[in-house]
N, C-alpha and C positions, 0 to 999 in steps of 0.2 A: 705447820707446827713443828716439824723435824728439823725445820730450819734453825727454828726461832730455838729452842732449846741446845740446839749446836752453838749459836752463838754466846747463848748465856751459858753454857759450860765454858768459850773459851773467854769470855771474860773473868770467869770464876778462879781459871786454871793461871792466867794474868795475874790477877790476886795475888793467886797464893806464890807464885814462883817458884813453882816444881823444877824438881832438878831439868838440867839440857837432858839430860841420858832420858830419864820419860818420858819428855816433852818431842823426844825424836823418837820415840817408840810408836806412840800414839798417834804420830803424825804418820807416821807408815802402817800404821792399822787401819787409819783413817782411809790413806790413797787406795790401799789394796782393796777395800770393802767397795770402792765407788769405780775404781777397775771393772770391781763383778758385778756390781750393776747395771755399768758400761757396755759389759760384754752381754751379759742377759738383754738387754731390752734391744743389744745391735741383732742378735739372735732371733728373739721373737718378736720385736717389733723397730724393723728398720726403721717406719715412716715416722715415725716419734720423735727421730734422732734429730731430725730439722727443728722440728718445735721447742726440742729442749734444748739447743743450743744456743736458738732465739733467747729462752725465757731466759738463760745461764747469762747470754750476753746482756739483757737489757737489764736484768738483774746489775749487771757490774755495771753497765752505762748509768742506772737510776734513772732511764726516760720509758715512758708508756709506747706500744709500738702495737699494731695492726697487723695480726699473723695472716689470718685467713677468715675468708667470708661464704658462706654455704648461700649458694642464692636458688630459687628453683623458678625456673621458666617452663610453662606449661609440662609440668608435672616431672620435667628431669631438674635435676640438681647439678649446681657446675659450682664448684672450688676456686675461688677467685683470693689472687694475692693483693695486698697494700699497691696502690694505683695500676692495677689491670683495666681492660675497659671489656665493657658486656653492649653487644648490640642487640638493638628490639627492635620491635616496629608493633603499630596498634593491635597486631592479634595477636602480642603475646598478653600473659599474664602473668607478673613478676610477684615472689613473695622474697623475704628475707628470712631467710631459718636459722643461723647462728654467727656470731661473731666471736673470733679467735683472738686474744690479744694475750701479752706478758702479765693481762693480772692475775696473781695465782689465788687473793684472795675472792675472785670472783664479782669483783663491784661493778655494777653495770655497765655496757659501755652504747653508747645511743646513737643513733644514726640520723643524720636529717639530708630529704631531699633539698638542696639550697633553693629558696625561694619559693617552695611548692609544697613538700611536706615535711613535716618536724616529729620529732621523737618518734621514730618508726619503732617500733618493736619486733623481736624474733618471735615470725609465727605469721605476723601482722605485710597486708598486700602495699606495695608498692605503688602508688599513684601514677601512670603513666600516663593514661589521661588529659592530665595535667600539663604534661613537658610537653604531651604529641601537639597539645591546640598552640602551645607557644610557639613550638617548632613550625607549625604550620603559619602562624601569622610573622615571624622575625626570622626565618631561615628562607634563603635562596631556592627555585624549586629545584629538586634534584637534587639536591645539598643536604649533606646528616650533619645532624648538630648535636653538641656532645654534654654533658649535664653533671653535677658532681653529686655524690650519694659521699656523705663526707660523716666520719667515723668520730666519735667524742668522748672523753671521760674527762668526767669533773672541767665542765667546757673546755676541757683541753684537745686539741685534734691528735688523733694516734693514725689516723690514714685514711685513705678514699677512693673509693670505685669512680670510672666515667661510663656513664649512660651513654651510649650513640643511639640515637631515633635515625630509624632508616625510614624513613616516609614510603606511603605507596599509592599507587593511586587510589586507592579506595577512601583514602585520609582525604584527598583534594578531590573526591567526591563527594564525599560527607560534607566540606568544608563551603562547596558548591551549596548544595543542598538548607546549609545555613546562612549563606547571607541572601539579602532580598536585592541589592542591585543587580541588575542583569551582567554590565560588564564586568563584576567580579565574578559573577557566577562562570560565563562565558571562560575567563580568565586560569580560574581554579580547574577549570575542565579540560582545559588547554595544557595546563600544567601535569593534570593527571593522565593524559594521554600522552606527554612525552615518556612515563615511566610506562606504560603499555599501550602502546600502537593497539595491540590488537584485542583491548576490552571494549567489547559493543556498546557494552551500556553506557560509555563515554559516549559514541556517536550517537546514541539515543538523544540522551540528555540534551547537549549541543541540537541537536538536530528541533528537539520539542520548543529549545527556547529561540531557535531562529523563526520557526513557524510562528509561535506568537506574536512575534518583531515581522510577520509580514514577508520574512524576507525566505521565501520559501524554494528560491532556488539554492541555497545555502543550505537547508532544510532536506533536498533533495538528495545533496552530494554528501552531509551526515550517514542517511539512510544506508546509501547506496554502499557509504563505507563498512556502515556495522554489518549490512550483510554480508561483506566480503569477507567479515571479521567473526559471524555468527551463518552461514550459509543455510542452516536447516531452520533458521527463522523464521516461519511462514507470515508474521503476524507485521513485520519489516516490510514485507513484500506489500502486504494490505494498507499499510500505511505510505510506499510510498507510490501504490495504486491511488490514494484517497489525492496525494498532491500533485501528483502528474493530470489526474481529471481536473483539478483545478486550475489548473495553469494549462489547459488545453494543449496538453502537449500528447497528443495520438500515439506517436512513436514510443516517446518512454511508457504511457499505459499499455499499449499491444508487448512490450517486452516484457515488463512486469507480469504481467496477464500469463502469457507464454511462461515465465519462470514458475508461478505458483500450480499452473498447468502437470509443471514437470515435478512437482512432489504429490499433485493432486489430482491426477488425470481423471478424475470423474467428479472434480467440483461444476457442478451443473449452472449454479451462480456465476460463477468464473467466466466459462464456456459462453453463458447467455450476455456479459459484459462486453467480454473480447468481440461477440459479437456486432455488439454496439457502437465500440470503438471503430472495429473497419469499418462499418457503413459510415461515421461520422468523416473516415478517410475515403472514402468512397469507393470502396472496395467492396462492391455488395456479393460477389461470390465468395470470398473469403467468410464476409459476414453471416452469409445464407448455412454455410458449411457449420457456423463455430454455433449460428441456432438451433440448428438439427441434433451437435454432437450435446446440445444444453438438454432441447427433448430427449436424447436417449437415454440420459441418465436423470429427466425427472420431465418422462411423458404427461404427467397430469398436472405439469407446474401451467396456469391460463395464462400467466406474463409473457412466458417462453412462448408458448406457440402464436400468442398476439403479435409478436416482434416478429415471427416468421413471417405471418401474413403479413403485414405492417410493410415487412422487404419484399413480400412477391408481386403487392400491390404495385411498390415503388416498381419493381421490375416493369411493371404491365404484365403479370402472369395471374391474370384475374384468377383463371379456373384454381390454379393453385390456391391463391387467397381467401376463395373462396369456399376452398376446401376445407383449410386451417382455421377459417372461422365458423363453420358449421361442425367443425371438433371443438371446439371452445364454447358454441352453443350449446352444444348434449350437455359438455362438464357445469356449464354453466344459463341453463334457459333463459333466465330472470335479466340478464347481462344487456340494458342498454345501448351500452357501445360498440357490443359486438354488433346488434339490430341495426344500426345507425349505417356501420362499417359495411357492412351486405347490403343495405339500401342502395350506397352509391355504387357499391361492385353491380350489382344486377340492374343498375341502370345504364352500366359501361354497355353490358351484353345484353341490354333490351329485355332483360328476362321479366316480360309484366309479371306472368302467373303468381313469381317468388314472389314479384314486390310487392303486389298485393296480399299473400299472406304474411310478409313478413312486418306491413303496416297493419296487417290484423292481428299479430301479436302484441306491436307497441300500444295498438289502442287498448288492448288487455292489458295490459303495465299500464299505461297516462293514457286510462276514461276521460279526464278532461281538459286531454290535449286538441286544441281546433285543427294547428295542423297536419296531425294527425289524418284526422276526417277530411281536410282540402286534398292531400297528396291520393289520399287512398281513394277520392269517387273525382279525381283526372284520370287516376290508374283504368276505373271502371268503365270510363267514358272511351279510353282507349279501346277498351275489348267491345263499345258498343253497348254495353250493361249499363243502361239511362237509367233505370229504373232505382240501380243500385246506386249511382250516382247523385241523382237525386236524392236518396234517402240518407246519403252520409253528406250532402252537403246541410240539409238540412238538419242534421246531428251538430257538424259545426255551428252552424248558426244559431242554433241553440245557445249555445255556451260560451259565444258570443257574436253578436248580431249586429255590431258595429265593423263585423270583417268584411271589408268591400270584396275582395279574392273570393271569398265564400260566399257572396251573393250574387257577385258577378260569374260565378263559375255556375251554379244556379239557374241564374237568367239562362246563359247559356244553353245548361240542357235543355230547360222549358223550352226554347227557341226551337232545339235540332228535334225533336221530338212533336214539334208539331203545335204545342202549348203558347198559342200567340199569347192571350190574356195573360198568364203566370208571368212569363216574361216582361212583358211591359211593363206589368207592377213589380218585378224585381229589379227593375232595370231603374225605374221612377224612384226606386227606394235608394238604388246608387245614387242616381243624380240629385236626392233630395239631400245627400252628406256629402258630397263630392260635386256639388256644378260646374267643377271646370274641369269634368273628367270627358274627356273629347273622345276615346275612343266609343265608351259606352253612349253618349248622347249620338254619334252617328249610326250604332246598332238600333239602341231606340226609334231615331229616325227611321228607321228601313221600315221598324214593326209597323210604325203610325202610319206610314205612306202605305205599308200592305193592308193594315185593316182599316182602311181610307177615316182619319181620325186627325183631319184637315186642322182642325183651330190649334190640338195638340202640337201638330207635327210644327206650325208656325212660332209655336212655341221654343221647343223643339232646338228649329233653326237660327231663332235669335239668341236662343242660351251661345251654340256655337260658335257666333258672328259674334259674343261677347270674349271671347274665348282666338278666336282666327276672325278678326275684322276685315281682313282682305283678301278674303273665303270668296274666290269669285262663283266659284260651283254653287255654294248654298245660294249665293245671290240668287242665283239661275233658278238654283230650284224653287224659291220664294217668289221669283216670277210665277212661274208654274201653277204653283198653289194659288197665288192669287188671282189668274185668270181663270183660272178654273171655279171659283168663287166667283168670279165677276165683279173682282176689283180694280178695275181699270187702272186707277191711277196710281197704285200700289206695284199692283203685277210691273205696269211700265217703269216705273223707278227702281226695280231691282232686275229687272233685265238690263236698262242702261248701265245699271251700278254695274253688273257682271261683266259685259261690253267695255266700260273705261276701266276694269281690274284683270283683266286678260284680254286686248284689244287683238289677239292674231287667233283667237278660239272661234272659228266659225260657225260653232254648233250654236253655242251664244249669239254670235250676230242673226245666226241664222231665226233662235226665237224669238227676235226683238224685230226681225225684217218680217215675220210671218205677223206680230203681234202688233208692227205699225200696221202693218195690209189691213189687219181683223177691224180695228178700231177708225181704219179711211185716211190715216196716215199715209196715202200713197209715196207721197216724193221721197219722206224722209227713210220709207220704204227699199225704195229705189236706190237710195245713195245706202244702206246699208248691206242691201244683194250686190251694187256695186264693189263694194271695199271686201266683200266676201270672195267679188272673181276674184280681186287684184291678190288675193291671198291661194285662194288656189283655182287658178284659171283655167282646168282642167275639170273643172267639178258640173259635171251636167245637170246635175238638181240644182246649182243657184241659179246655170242660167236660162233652166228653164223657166224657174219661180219667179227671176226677171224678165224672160221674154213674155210671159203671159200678161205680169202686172203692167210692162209697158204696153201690150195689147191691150189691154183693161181700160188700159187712161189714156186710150187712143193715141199712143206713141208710136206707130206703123214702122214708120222707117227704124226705129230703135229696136225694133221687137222682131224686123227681117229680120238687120243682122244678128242680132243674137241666135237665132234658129240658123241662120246660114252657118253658122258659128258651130252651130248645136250639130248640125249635117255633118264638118267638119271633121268633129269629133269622133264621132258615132251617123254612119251612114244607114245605119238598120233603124235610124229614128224613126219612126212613123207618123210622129206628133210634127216632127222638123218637113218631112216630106209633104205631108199635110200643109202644115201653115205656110212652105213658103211660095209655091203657089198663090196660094187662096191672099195671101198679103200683097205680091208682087201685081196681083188683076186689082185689088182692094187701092191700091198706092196708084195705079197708073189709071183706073175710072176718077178716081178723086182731083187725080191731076186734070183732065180731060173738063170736067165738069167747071172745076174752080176756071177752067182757060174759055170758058161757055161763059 
């Protein structure tokens, strides 16, 4: 207003045309007054001095100018001139707090971000936001990129700040984290760890999306970075314990294992892993060591000391093993596997007593398990304890009676015990579900032959013969039976059978040569004591069984030498001494008489 009233006095003073002499008075009132003005505010307010000279000059220019800009960046305030530049980066937060310009009437002057935000106001936040997602998708990485904050009155531009975005990596984390393609993802994190090598959470990230993709050796060497980059990470370590087991690689799990060891020397999980790994390297004292140092830091864990035994088994250090599993028993009675585990250890060491009560525990846990009842009355039968044997076989078979083990085990005792009857009929009950079970039909056979139960036992042998058809034995013994029966023609065709299915078994020829003699078969008699010398011609019972029958059928000369023979052999014969004589007078009357 002092202006404006200055000027209209000197147009008024124009007017009138005051004298020069006033007109030069005033004008030196005028100077001296704005002198002490001049000098006052140089005084008490040097820093004015810029701004008023601004406003004096753009005054006499007539154009609009951009003095100064108050800007505050998390919470300090910085004085910015007409084209200064301000750097940021996403964790600042920019406000605009006042604009300085030549108007002295005060008419607004507005600011817009170019392209992002418009009509800012003093007071009002800066959009950064904004610039940082552009800067991120059209700037170079590593590259600040600079943005104009451009200053307006009456759309006319009075001046302008530049924004520089200094990107970081947490921006090309973020930036990661929002797109859904892998290789931009991969990309942006690549970029962000050129601005810091050493942020972990970059090798995470990389690390997570290489594991997805499979590719977990890539996955590996992330890990391995962020820990180099994060060292007291324990949780890096467990992650890259989860992919080294995966990828069977022993060595990187035992190092691993060893590292989290060394932050965590009484992780007892740890300790029982590491364990696991050297055995899987085969290192079973290392492994044995790292299960012990697992129990001392969690005595009552039953995994832990299972994996003990589990190695000392492996070792052959039964008594050990079996140590560790009857500690894991107490903790655990009810324990199955452990029962199971100690069954085979105590059959390594013969230990019946255990194993029988420790299958009398199982049968207390699985009543109706059969076998159960099988294993535990062998056990019985080992110590001699028939009685109890029997009783638990018959428990089995209860629960089920189509178990041939269980009935055959059965038959058995009945047998050693004394029990022909029992036996036969459990033996008849095998054969009646199983006829081509050859062991038991020749058991059976023995019963039938001891409690002489002939029609059976032929039975019996044909089951067999169905079974072994070129069973020369049964032949034999089906001879047997049948002569014994008095079936002549029967008994004779399974003794030849026996004879043409083992033609060098003299025992055979020998019942087929007694069994022609019985029946008056002499000759063919003959010719099979013969084929018996030729087999073993040493044998003094064929040929005495021959010298007699050829005495018998009045064959003399045949039946000396055989006894001369028989002398030969055995001088102490008495039967030879006897007959040769008595043949030699018998052969030389006959001669004698036939020459009469």
């Amino acid at each position: 207003m002092l202006l404006r009233k200055e000027k209209e006095i000197k147009r008024k003073v124009y007017k009138r045309r005051l004298p020069s002499k006033t007109r030069l008075t005033k004008f030196f009132y005028f100077l001296a007054t704005m002198t002490l003005i001049a000098s006052l505010i140089f005084i008490y307010f040097p820093e004015k001095l810029e701004h008023i000279f601004r406003i004096i000059s753009a005054i006499n220019l007539g154009k609009p100018q951009l003095h100064k800009v108050l800007i505050k960046v998390n919470e300090q305030e910085k004085e910015l001139n007409d084209g200064d530049t301000i750097e940021v980066s996403s964790a600042d937060e920019m406000y605009l707090i006042s604009v300085q310009t030549n108007d002295l009437f005060k008419r607004r002057v507005k600011a817009d971000l170019v392209n992002f935000q418009y009509d800012i106001r003093p007071g009002q936040k800066i959009e950064l936001e904004k610039i940082i997602e552009d800067s991120l998708t059209t700037s170079p990485p590593g590259e600040a990129k600079e943005y104009q904050l451009v200053f307006k009155k009456e759309d006319t531009v009075v001046g302008s700040l530049k924004i520089k975005i200094k990107l970081r990596d947490y921006d090309w984390l973020q930036q990661a984290q929002r797109t859904e393609k892998i290789e931009e993802k991969i990309k942006f994190l690549q970029y962000a760890r050129t601005l810091n090598p050493q942020n972990s959470e970059i090798n995470i990230q990389l690390a997570q999306i290489y594991q997805t993709l499979k590719e977990f050796k890539k996955a590996i060497q992330e890990y391995e970075e962020a820990f180099k980059n994060d060292p007291q990470n324990k949780d890096l370590l467990f992650l890259l314990a989860e992919l080294y087991a995966r990828q069977k690689d022993n060595e990187g799990l035992i190092q691993t294992y060893e590292r989290i060891l060394k932050q965590d020397p009484t992780n007892a999980v740890i300790h029982n892993n590491l364990g696991f790994a050297y055995l899987e390297k085969g290192e079973m004292d290392k492994a044995e060591k790292a299960y012990e140092n697992a129990l001392k830091y969690a005595p009552q864990d039953i995994d832990f000391r299972k994996n003990l035994a589990r190695l000392a088994e492996k070792k052959k250090n039964y008594s050990k093993a079996i140590a560790e599993y009857e500690k894991v028993l107490k903790l655990s009675p009810d324990d199955k596997a452990i029962l199971y585990a100690l069954v085979e250890l105590y059959n390594q060491i013969k230990n019946t007593k255990k194993l029988i009560t420790t299958y009398e525990k199982l049968i207390g846990l699985e009543p109706n398990n059969p076998i159960f009842y099988y294993n535990l009355g062998l056990l019985y039968q080992e110590e001699n304890e028939w009685d109890k044997a029997i009783k638990s076989f018959q428990e089995g078979l209860k629960l089920n009676p189509k178990d041939l083990d269980l009935r055959k085990a059965l038959a058995s005792c009945y047998w050693h015990t004394g029990k022909t009857r029992e036996a036969i009929v459990e033996y008849e009950r095998v054969i009646s579900q199983k006829p081509n079970d050859v062991r038991s039909l020749y058991v059976l056979a023995d019963l039938l032959y001891k409690s002489e139960e002939k029609e059976k036992l032929i039975k019996v042998y044909n089951m067999i013969l169905k079974v072994e058809p070129q069973n020369s034995l049964i032949e034999n013994n089906l001879g047997v039976i049948f002569e014994e029966l008095n079936k002549e023609e029967e008994a004779l065709q399974h003794y030849q059978r026996a004879v043409s299915l083992s033609p060098q078994n003299t025992e055979f020829r020998n019942n087929l040569a007694q069994f022609l003699e019985k029946i008056g078969k002499f000759e063919e008699a003959i010719a099979e004591y013969e084929q018996m010398i030729k087999i073993a011609p040493k044998n003094l019972a064929y040929r005495i069984n021959l010298a007699r029958l050829l005495e018998k059928t009045d064959q003399l000369d045949g039946a000396l030498k055989e006894y001369k023979i028989i002398y030969q052999l055995d001088p102490e014969s008495l039967e030879a001494k006897e007959k040769i004589p008595r043949l030699s007078l018998e052969i030389m009357r006959r001669k004698h008489k036939k020459e009469e």
